[in-house]
Structure formats: C-alpha cells, structure tokens
Backbone as a ProteinNet text record, in pm:
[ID]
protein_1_A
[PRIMARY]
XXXXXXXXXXXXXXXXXXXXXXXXXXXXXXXXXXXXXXXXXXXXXXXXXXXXXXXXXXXXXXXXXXXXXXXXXXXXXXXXXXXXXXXXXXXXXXXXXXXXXXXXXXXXXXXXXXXXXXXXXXXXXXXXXXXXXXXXXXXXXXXXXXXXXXXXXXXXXXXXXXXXXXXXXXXXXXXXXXXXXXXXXXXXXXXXXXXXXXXXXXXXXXXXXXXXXXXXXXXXXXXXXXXXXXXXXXXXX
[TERTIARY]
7855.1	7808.6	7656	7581.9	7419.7	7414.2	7302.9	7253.7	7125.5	7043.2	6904.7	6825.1	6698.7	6646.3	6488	6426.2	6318.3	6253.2	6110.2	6110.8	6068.5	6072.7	6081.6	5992.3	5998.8	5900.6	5995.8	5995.9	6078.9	6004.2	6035	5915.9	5973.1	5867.7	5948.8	5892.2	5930.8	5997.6	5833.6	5726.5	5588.3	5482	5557.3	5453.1	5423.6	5378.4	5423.4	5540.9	5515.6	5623.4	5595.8	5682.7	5732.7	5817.7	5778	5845.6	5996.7	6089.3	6233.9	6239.9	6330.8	6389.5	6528.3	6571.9	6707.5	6735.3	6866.6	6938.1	7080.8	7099.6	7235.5	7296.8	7435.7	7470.9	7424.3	7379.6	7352.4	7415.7	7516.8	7623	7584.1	7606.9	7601.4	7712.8	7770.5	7930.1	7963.5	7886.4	7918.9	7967.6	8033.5	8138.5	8122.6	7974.2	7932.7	7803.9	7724.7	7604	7625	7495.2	7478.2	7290.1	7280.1	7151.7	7142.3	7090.3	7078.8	6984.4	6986.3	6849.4	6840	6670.6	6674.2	6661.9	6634.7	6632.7	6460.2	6433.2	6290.4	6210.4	6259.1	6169.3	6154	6163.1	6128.9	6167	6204.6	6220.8	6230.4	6269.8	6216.2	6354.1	6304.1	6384.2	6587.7	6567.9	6706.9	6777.1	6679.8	6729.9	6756.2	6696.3	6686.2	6827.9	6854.2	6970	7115	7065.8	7215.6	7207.1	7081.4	7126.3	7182.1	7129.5	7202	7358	7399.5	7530.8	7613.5	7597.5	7613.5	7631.8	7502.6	7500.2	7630.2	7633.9	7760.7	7864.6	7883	8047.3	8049.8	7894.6	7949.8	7866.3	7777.6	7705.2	7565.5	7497.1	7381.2	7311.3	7261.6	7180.6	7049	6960.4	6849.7	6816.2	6718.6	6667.4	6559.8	6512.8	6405	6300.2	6183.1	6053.7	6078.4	6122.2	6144.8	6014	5928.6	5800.6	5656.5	5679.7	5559.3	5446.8	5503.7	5473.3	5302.2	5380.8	5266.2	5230.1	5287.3	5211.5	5275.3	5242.4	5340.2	5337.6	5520.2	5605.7	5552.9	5617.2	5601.4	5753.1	5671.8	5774.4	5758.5	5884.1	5815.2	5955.6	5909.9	6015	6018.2	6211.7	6266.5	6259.4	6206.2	6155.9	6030.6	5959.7	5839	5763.6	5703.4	5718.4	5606	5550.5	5395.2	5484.2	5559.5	5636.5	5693.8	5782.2	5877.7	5770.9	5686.5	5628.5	5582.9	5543	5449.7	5564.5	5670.4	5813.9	5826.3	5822.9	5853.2	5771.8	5643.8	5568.3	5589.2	5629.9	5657.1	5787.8	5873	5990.9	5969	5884.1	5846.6	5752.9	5697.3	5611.8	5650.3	5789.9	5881.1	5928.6	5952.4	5913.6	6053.4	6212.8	6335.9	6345.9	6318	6342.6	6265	6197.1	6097.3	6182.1	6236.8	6286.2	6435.7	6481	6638.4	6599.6	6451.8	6432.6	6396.8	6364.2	6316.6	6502.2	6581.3	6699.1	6764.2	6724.2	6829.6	6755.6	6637.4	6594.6	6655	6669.7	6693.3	6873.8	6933.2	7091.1	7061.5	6963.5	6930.5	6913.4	6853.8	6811.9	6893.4	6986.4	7135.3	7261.8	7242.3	7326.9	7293.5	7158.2	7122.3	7135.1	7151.7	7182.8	7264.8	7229.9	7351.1	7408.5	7416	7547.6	7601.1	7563.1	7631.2	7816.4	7876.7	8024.3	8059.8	8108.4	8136.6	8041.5	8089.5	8004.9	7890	7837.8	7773.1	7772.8	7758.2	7777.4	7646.2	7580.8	7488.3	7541.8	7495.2	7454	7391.6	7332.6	7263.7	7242.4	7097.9	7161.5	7011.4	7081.7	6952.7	6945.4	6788.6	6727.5	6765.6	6793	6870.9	7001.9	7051.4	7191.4	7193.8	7110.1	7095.3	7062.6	6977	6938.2	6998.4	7177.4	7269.5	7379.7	7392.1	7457.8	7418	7280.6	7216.3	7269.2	7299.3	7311	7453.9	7545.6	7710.3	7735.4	7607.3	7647.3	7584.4	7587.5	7542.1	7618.8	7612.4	7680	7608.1	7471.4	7422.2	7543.6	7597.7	7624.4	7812.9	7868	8013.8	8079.3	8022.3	8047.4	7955.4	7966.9	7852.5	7933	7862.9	7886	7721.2	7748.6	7650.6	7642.5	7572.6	7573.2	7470.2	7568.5	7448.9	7365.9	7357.7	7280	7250.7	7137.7	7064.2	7009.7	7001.9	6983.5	7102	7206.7	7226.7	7299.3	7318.4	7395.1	7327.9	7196.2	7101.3	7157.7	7243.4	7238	7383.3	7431.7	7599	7620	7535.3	7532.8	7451.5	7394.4	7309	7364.4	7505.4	7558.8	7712.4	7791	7952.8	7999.9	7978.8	8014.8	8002.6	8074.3	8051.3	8083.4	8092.1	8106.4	8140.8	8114.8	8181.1	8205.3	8310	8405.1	8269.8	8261.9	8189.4	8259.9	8205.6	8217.9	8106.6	8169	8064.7	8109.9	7983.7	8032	7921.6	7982.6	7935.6	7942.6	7900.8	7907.6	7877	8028.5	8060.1	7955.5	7906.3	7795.5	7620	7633.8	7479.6	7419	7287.7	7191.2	7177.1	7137.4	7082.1	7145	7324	7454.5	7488	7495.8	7611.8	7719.6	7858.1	7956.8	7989	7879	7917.3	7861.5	7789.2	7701.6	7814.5	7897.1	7988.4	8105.9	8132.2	8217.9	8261.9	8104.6	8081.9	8087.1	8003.3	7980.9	8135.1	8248.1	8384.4	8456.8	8425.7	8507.5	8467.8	8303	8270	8289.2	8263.9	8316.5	8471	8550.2	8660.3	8727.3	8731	8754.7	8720.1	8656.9	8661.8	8784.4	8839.9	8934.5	8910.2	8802.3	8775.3	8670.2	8657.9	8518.1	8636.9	8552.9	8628.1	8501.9	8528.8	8437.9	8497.8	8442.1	8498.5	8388.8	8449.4	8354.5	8395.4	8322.6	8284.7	8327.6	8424.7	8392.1	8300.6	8248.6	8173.1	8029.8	7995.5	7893.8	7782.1	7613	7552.4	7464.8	7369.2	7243.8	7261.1	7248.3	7175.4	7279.7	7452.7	7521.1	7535.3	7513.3	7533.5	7382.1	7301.9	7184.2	7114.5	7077	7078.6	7032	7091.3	7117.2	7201.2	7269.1	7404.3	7473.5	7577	7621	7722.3	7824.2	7937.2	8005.1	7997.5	8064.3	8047.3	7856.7	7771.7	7860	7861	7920.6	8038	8146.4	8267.1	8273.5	8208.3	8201.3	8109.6	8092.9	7956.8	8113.1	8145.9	8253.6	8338	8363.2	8528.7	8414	8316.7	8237.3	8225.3	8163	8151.6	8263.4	8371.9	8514.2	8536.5	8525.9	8567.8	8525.5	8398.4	8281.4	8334.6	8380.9	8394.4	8572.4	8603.9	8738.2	8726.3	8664.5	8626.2	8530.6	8459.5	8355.7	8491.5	8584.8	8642.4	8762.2	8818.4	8902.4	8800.4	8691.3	8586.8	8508.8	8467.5	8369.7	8486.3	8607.8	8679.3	8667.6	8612.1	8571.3	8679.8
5704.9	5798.6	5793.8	5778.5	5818	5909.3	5915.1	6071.5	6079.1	6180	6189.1	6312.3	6250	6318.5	6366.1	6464.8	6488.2	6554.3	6647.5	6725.8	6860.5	6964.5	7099	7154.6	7275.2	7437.8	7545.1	7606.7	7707.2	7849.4	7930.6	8086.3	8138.9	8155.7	8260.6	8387.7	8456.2	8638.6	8698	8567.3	8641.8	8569.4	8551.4	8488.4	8357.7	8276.3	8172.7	8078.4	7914.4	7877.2	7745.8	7659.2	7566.1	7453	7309.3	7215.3	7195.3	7113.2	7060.2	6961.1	6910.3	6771.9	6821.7	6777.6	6828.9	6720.7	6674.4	6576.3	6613.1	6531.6	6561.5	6486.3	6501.8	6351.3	6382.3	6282.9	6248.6	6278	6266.4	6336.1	6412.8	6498.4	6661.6	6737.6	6646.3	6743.9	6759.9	6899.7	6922.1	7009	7009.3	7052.1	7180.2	7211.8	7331.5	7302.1	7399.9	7376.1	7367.3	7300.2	7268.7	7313.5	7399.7	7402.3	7315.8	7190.3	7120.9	7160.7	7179.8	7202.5	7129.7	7152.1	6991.6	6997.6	6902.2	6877.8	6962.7	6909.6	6956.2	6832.9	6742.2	6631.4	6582.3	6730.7	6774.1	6674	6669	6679.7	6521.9	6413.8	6244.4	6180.4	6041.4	5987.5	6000.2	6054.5	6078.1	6218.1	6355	6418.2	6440.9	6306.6	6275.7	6190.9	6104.8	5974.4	6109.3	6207.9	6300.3	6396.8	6427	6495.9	6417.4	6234.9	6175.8	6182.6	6158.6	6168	6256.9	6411.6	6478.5	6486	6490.1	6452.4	6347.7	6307.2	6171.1	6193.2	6293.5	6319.4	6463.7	6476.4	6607.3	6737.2	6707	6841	6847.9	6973.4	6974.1	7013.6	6928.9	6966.9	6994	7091.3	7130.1	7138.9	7057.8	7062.4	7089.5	7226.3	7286.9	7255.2	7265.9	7222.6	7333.7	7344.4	7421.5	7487.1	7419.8	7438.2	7476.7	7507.5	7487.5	7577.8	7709.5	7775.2	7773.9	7638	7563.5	7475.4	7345.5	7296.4	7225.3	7186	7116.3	7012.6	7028.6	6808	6757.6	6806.1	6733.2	6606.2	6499.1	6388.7	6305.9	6328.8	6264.4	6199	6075.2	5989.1	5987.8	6062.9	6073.9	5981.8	5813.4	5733.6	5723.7	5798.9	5768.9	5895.2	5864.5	5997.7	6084.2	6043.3	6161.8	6247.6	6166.7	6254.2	6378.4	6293	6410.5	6521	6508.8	6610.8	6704.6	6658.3	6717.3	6817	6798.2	6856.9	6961.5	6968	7025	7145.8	7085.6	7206.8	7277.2	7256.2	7317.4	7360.3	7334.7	7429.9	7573.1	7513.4	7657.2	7794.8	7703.9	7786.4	7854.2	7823.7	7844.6	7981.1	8017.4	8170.4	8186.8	8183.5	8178.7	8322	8412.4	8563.1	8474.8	8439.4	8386.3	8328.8	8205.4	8078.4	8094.4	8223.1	8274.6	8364	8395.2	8456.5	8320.6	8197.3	8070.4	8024	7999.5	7953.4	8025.7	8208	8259.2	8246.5	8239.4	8158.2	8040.8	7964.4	7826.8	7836.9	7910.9	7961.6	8051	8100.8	8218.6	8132.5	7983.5	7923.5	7848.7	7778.7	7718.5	7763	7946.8	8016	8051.7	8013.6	8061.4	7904.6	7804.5	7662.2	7674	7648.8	7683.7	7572.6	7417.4	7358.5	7397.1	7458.8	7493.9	7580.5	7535.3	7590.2	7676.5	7623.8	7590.7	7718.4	7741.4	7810.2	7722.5	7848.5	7743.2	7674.1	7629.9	7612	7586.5	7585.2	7529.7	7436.4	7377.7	7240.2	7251.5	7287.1	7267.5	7149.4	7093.4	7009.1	7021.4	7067.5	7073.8	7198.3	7228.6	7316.6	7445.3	7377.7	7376	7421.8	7394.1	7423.6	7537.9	7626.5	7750.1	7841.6	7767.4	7877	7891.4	7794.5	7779	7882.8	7896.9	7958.9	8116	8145.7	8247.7	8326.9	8220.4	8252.3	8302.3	8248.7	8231.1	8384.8	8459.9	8627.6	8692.9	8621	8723.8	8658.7	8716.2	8697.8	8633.2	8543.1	8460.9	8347.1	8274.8	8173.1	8174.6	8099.1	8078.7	8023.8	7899.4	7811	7798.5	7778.5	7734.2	7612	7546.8	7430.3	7370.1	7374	7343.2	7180.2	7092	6983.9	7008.1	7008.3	7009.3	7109.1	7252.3	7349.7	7382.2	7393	7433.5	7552.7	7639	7770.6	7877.5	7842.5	7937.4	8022.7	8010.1	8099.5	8242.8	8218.7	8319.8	8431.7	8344.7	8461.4	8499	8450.7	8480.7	8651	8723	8855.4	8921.8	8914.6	8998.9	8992.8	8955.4	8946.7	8957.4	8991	9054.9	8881.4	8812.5	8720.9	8601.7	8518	8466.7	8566.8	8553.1	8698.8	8588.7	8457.6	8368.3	8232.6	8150.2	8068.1	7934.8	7905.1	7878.3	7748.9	7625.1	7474.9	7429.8	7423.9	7382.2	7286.7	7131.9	6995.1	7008.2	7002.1	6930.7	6809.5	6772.3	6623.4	6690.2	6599.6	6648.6	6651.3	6572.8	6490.4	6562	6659.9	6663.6	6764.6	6717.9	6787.6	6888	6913.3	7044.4	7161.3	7106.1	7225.6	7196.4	7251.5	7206.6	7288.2	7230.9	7258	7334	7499.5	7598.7	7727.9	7662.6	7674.6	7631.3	7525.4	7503.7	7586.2	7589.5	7702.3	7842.2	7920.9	8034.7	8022.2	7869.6	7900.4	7936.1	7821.2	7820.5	7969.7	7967.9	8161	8236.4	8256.1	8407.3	8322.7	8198.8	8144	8137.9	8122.7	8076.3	8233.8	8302.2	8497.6	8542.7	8504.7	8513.1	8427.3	8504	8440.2	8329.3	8264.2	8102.3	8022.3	8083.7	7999.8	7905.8	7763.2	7671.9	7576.1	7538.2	7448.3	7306.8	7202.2	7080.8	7010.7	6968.8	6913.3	6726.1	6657.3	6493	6421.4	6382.6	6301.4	6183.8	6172.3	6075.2	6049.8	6168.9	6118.8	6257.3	6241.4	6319.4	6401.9	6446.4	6527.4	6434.3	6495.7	6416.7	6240.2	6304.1	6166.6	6126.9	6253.9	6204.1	6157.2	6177.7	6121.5	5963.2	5885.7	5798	5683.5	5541.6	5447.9	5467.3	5584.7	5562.8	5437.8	5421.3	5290.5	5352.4	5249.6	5274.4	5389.7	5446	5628.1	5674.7	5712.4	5791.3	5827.7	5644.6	5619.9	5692.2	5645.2	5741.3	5846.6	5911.8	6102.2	6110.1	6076.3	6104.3	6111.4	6012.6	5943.3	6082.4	6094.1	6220.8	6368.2	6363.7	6531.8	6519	6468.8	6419.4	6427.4	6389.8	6376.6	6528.3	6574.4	6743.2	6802.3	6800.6	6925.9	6883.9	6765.6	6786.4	6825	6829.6	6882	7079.2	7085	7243.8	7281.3	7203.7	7301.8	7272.7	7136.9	7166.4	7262.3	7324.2	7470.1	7582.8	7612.5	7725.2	7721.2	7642.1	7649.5	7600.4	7547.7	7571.8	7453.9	7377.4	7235.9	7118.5
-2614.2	-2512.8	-2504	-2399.8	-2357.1	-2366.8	-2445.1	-2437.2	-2425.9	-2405	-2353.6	-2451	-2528.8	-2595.5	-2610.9	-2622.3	-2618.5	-2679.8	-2728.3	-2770.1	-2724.4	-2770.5	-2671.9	-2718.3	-2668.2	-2749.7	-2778.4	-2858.7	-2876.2	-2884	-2817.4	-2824.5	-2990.8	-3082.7	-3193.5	-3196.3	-3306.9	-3216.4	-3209.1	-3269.5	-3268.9	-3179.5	-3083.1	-2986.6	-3002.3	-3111.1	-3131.8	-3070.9	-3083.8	-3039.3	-3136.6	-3142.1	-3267	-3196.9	-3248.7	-3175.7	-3224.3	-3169.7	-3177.7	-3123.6	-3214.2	-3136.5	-3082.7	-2931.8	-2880.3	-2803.4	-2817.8	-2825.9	-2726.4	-2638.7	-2552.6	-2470.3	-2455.5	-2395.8	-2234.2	-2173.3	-2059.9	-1930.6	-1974.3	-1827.5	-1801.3	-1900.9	-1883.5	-1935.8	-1978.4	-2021.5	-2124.3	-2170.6	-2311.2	-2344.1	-2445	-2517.8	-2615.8	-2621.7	-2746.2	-2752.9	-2798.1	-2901.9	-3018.3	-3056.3	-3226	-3268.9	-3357.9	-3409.1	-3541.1	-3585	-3691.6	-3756.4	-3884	-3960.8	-4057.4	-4101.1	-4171.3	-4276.2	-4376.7	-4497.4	-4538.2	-4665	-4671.1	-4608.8	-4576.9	-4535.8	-4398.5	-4304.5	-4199.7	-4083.4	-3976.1	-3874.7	-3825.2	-3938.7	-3962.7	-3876.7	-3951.6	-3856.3	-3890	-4009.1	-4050.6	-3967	-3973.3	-3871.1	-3707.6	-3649.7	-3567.2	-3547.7	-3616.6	-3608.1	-3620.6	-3724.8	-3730.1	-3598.3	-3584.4	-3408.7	-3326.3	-3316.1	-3228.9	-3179.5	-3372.6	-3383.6	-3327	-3355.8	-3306.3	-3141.6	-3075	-2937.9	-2879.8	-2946.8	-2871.9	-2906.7	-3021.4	-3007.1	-2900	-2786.8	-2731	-2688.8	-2806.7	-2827.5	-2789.5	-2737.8	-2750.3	-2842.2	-2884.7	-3011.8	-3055.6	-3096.9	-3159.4	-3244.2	-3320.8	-3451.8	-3478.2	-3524.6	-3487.1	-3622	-3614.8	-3681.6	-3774.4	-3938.1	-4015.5	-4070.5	-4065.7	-4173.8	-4102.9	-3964.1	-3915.1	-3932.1	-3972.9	-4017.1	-4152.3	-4207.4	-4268	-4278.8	-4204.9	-4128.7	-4045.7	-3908.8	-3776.8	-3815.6	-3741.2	-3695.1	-3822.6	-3965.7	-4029.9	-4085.4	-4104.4	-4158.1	-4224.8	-4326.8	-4507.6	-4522.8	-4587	-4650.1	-4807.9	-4805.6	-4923	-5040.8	-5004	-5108.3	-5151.5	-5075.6	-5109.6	-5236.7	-5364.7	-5451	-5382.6	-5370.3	-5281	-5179.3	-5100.3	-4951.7	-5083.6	-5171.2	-5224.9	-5301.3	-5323	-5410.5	-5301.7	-5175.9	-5095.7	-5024.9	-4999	-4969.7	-5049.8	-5176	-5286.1	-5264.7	-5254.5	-5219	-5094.6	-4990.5	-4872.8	-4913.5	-5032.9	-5003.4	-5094.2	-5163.5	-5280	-5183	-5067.3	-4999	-4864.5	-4870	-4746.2	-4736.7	-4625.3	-4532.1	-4539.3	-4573.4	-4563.9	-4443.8	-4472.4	-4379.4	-4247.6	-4221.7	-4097.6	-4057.4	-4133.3	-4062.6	-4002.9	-4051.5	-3982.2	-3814.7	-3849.2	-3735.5	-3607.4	-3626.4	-3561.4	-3503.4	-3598.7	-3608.6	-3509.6	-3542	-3422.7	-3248	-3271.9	-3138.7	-3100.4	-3176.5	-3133.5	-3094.1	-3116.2	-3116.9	-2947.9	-2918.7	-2795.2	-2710.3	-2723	-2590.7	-2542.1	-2675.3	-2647.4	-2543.2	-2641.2	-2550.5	-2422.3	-2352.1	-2167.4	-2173	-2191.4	-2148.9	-2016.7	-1867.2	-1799.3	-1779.8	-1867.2	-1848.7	-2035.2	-2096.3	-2219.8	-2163.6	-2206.7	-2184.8	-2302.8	-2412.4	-2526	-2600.8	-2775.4	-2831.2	-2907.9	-2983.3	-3064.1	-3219.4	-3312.6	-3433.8	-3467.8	-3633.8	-3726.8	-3819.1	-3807.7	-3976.8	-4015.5	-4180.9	-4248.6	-4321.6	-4400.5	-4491.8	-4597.5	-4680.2	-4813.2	-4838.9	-4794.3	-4790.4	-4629.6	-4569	-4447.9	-4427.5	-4560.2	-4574.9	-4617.5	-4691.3	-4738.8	-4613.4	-4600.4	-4413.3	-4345.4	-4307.2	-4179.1	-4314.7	-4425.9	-4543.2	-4473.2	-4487.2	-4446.1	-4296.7	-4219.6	-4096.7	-4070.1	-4175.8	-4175.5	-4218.6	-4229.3	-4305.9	-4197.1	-4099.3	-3967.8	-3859.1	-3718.3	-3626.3	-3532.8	-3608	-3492.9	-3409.9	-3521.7	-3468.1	-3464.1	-3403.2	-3397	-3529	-3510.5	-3703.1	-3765.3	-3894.2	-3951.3	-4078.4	-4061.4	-4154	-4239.7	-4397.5	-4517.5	-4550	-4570.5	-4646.1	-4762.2	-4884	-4952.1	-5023.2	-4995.4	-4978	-5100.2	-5070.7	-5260.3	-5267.3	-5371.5	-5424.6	-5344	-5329.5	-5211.1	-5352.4	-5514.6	-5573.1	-5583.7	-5536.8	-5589.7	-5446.3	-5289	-5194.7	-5225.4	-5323.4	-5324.3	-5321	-5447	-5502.1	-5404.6	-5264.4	-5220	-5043.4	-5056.4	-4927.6	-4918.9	-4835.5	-4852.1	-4799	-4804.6	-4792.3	-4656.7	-4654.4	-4467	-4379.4	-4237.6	-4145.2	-4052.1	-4034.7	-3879.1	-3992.3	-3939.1	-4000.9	-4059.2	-4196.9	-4300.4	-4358.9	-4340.6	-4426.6	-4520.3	-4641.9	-4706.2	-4773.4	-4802	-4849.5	-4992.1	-5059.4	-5200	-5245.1	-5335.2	-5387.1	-5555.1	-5576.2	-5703.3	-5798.2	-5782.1	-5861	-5854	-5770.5	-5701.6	-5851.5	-5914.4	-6010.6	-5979.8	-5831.9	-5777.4	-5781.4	-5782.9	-5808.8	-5859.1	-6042	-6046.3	-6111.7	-6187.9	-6150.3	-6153.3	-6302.4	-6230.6	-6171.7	-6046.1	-5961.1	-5868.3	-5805.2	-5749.6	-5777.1	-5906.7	-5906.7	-5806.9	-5868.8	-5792	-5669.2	-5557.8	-5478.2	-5426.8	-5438.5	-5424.1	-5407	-5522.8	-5526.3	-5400.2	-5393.9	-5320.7	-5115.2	-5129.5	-4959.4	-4968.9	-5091.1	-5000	-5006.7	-5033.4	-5039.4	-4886.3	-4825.6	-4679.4	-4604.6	-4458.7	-4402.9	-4337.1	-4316.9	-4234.3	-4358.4	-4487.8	-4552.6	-4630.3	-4636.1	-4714.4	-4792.3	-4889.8	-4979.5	-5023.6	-4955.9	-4987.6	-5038.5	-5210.6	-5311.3	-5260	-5306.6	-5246.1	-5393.2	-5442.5	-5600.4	-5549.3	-5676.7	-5686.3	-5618.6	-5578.5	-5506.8	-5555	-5569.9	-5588.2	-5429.9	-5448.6	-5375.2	-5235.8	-5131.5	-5022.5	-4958.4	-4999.3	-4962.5	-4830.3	-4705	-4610.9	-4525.1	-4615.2	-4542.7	-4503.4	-4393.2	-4308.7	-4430.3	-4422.9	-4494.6	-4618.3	-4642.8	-4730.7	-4710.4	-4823.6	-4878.2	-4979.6	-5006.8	-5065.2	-5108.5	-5212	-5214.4	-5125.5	-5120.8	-5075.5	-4932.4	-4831.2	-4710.4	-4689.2	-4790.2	-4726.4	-4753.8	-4866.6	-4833.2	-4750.5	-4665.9	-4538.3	-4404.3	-4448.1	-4324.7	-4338.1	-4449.8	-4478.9	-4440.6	-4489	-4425.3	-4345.9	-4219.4	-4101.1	-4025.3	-4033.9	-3992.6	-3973.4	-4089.9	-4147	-4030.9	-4011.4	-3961.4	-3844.5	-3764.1	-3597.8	-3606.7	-3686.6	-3709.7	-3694.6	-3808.2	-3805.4	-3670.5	-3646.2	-3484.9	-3354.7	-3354.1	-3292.4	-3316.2	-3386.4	-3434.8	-3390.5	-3437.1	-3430.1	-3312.5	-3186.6	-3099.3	-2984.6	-2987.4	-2882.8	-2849	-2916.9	-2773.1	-2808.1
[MASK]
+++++++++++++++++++++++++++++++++++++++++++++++++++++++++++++++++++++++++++++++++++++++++++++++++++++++++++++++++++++++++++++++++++++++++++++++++++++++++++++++++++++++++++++++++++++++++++++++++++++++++++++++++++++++++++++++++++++++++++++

C-alpha cells in the first residue's frame, strides 16, 4: 500500500507545539488511528519504518516528538554508546505527567481527522511503552498495546488497573524486566476484562526493533501479527 508521510505540529495543552512524524496510506482509506510512541532513542529511523508499517496495514499514524521538552527532533542510534548514554539521560530527565498530556493531544487531532472512520489505538515501545501503559488507565484511547515497557511495575500499585482493552509483549529474556517483574506485571493486566500479557521465549529488550534477525525476527513477526489482530477486535477496523 502507498502511503504518504510528513511531519506536523502538534498544539500542547501550554501553548507550545512539538513536532511528529504522521504516516498514512495514500488513498485515503483508513481504517483507525494509531498514536506510536517511541523508544528513548527518539523519533529515528526505526520509529519511522514502524509507523510505516503500521500505515500500510491501514492506519493513520502519529509519532509524536517525546522529549522535546528537552530538547527537539531528537535522533540517536541504539549502537552507538554516546547515543545510548545521551538517551539515558533524557529518560532520567523525562516529564512522564507532561508527556501523557502531549499523547492525549496527539489522540485529539486523530480523532477531528475528517477521513478518520475507525477508533483510535496506542503503541508503545520502551520507554514509550510505559506512557501508552499510562494511557491504558484512562479513557484517552480505544486500545492500547505495550512493546517492551520498562518501569511500568512501579505504576502497577498507584492505579486500579487498565480501563480500555490492554496488550502487552515481553521478551522472556529482557534485563530490564525481569521475571518477577513480569510476573506482577501479568497478574495486575490480566485481572482486567480485555488486558492480556504475551511473554516472547527466547528473545531479550528491544526484539521488535528495525534490523532484527532470527528469534528476535519471529517474536517481532508473532507480536506484530498479535497487535493487528487485537486493534482489529478493539478499534473495529
């Protein structure tokens, strides 16, 4: 499918406005929104290639500038050790209450889309995944689907649980969670009537992200599969 992509402005709730990349198939005939959010390594060419994806099975998609807050359109590569440290620091220095208030903008402009039909859903993935986690305990969005999501045990105890239908992908393997950190997360999502937690064997942190290869590849292929399985049950399309 063609799709046509650019980047936007988004107004946030303080006058301010913040760039996105938004991504959509070309016709015009789409099927739902999607708000993507990104990793800590901002807005690169990997979250760009997964909005594509997205876009072509359908969707319009927005992936809004997480960090700009401190500093704009930033983009850092996950091999490189300077990018990762410099990430590190932007996630320790990260605004989380702010960035749900950016997210539910970016969910507000989707929903006045007047060829938008369809509802809307979030993806998280990382750091990202905690924030679309965040969002799954409010009634911004229709679905919400996690890759990945780190610290989110710390929001388990300070929230009644998901509130709109909740996917979350682990990788059995990932440092950042683990198993019983996966545990918990399991228990307090799947105790809700639409939350489900699907762990990845064999694979660690960050499997569905752009140039995967062998494991990594087919738990990317089987989460991937999942999530347009679940937005199509939850967003109607």
């Amino acid at each position: 499918m063609a799709i046509d992509s650019k980047t936007i402005a988004i107004n946030a709730a303080d006058g301010q406005s913040f760039s996105s990349y938004r991504s959509r198939p070309a016709s015009g005939d789409i099927i739902g929104g999607i708000v993507l959010i990104q990793e800590i390594f901002g807005v690169n060419d990997n979250i760009r290639a997964a909005s594509d994806w997205f876009a072509e099975q359908g969707y319009d998609v927005i992936a809004p500038d997480m960090f700009w807050r401190q500093e704009r359109d930033i983009e850092l590569n996950a091999a490189l050790e300077a990018d990762r440290e410099k990430a590190m620091g932007l996630m320790h220095g990260f605004d989380l209450e702010a960035s749900l208030g950016d997210m539910d903008a970016a969910v507000s402009l989707l929903r006045k889309s007047s060829n938008l039909q369809g509802k809307i859903g979030v993806v998280g993935y990382c750091l990202g995944g905690r924030v679309a986690y965040r969002m799954s305990t409010s009634n911004s969005a229709d679905a919400v689907v996690c890759f990945y999501p780190v610290a989110i045990s710390q929001d388990l105890g300070n929230s009644c649980g998901p509130q709109t239908p909740l996917l979350i992908h682990l990788g059995a393997e990932d440092h950042l969670c683990p198993p019983e950190a996966q545990a918990a997360i399991t228990e307090h999502v799947e105790q809700s009537k639409d939350g489900t937690v699907k762990v990845h064997a064999g694979v660690g942190h960050a499997f569905a992200r752009l140039g995967r290869s062998g494991r990594a590849e087919e738990a990317a292929v089987a989460a991937e599969s999942a999530t347009l399985e679940f937005f199509k049950k939850h967003l109607g399309a």
